[in-house]
N, C-alpha and C positions, 0 to 999 in steps of 0.2 A: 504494500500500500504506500503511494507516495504522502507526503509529506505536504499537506498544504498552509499557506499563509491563512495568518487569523483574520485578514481580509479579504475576500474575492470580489475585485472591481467590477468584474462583469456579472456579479450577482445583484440585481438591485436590491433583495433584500438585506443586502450586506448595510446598505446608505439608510441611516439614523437620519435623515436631513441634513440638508443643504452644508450645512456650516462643518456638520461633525466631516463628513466627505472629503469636502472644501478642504482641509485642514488637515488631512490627512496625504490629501493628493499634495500640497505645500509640501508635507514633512517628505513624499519617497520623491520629489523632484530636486529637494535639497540634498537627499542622500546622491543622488546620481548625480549632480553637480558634482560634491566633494568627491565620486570616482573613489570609492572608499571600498574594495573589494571584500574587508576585512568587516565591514559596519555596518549596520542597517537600521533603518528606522522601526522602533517595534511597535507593539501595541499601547505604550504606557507613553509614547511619545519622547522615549531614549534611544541612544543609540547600542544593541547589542551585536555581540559578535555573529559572524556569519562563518559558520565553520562547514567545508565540501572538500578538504582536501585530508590528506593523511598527513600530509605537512603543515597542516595549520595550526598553531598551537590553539590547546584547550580541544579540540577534537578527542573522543573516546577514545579512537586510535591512536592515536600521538604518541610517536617516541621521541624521548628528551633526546639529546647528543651524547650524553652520560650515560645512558642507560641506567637509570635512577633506580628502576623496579627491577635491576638484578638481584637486588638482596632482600627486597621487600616482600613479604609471605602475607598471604589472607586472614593468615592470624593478628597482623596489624590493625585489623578494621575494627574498632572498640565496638564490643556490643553485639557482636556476632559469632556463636560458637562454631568452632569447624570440628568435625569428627577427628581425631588419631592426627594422621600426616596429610589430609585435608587441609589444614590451617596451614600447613608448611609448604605446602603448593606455590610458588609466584606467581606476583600479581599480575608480569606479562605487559599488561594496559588497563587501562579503566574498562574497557569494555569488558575485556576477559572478568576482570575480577567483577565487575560489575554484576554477570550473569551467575556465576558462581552464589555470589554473596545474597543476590535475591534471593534462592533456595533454601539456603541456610538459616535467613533470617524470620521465613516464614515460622508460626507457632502452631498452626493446627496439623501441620506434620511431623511423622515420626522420624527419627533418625535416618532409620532404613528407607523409609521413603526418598528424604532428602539425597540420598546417598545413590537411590535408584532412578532420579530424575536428573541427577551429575551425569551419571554414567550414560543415560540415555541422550543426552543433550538439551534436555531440555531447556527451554528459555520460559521465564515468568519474571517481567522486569518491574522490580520493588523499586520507589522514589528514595524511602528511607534508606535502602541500601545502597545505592547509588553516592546517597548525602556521604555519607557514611566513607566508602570510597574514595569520594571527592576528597575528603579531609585528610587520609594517607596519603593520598597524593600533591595537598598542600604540604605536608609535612617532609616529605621525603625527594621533594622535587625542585629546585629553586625555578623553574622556567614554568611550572603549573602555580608555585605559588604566585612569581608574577603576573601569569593570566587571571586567574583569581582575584586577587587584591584589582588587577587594574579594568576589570573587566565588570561592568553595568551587569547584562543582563545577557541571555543566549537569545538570539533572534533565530538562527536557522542551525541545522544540523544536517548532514546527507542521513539517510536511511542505511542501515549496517544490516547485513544481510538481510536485507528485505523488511527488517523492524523499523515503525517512524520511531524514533526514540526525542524526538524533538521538545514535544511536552512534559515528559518525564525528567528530562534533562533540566527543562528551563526551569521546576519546580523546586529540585532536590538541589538546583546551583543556588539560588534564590533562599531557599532553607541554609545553607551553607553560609551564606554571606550573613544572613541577621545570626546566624551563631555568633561567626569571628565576631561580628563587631559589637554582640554582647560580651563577649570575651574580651576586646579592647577595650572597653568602657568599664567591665568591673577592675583590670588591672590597672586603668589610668587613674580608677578611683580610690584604691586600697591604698593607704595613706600607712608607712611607715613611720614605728616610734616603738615604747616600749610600753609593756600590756601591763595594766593595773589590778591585784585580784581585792577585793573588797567585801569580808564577810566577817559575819558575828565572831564566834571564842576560834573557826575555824584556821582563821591568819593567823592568829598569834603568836605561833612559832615560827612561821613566816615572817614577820614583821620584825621579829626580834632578830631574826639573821639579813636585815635591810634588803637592798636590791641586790639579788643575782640570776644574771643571764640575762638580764632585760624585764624580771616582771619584779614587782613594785609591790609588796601586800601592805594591808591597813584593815586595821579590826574597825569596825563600823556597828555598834548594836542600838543605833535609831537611826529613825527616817533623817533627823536633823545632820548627823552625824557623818551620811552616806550622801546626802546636799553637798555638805561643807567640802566631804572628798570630792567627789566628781568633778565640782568651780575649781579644784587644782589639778586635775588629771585633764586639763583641756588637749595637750598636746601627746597626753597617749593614744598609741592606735588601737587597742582595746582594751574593754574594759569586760572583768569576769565577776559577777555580783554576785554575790548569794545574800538575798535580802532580809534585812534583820528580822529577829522574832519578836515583833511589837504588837502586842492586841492592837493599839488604835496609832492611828497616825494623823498629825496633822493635815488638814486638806491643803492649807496654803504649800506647804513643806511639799508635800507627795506629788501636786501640779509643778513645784520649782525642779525635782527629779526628772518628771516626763518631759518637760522644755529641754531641761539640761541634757537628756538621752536622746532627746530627735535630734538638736544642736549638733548632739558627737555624731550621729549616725547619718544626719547630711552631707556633713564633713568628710565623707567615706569613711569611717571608723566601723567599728565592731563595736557588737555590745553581746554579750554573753552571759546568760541569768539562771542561776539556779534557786 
């Protein structure tokens, strides 16, 4: 089955009105201006890659110059069990491993199943496993990481042995990219310092051999008391509470703690409560 655009011009059902049309025929006459063989105008109104060659980089087939996936096994792929020497199999290419890793990853089959759908060749192409792929081969590849990082979105793909694999692709690369850049934003956010522990008779002997290694104890057995710490613990990056044993607490007190705990924990800090 070929592979079609999420548009078809000559469908007029494809045409929302005038404008949305309008606007789209701008975007693929701009693309063919820039003579971008590499780029295309997609459906969100960005430019993704356009990959038809076995040389293009970011194509399933793609081999680095390095040959990156000589050492790389199926067992890399987090979150996918492989049977015995199944895991130790190479990964070859994204496609290879690709198809493998679908099998694998499915739950409502048995071992043997999986094991008898390898051998038979079977293809059933999972998104998750795909993602999953994708991410060894960020890892293990400086030229896929490049494409990655620098790459919007997937626009086209050739069909690989007769599979459109074009929609599955653009999904699981798109799940891939809001990972990483969850993953850049908690590490940009994680603020370095040294960890505070903060508890009733539990510190004590902590407290009494001062700081070492980096954490900080202090015996705290009221609300007032675990206030007064925290307003000097601004510049630790975590804090591990164990919160006193007070029948009642003051309400003024107890609100100056929760301000004080969002404060740390906007800041990218940690807070830690037992």
């Amino acid at each position: 089955e070929r592979c079609r655009k999420p548009h078809n011009e000559d469908d007029p059902s494809a045409r929302r009105g005038d404008s949305l049309s309008g606007w789209f025929d701008i975007c693929m006459q701009l693309a063919e201006t820039w003579n971008d063989p590499k780029s295309d105008i997609g459906t969100r109104g960005h430019r993704g890659a356009v990959l038809l060659s076995p040389t293009d980089k970011g194509l399933l087939q793609f081999q680095c110059v390095d040959d990156c996936f000589s050492k790389t096994t199926l067992s890399d792929s987090q979150g996918i069990q492989f049977p015995g020497a199944n895991g130790r199999q190479l990964i070859g290419n994204p496609w290879m491993a690709w198809k493998t890793a679908s099998i694998f990853i499915r739950k409502e089959l048995s071992t043997m199943q999986k094991v008898e759908q390898v051998r038979n060749r079977a293809v059933s192409l999972d998104t998750e496993a795909l993602r999953k792929v994708l991410m060894v081969a960020y890892s293990v590849c400086t030229e896929w990481t490049e494409f990655i990082c620098t790459t919007m979105s997937i626009a086209k793909h050739e069909s690989i042995d007769q599979n459109c694999v074009i929609d599955l692709y653009r999904i699981a690369f798109e799940d891939l990219k809001k990972e990483l850049q969850k993953d850049e934003r908690e590490a940009r956010s994680l603020k370095k310092g040294p960890t505070g522990f903060a508890a009733p008779e539990e510190a004590l002997l902590m407290e009494r051999d001062a700081s070492k290694g980096g954490l900080t104890a202090k015996v705290v057995s009221t609300y007032k008391q675990l206030r007064n710490t925290l307003e000097d613990w601004t510049t630790f990056a975590i804090w591990v509470i164990a919160l006193p044993v007070e029948n009642r607490g003051d309400k003024k007190i107890i609100c100056d703690i929760l301000r004080i705990a969002k404060s740390h924990s906007d800041n990218g800090r940690k807070i830690v409560t037992a």
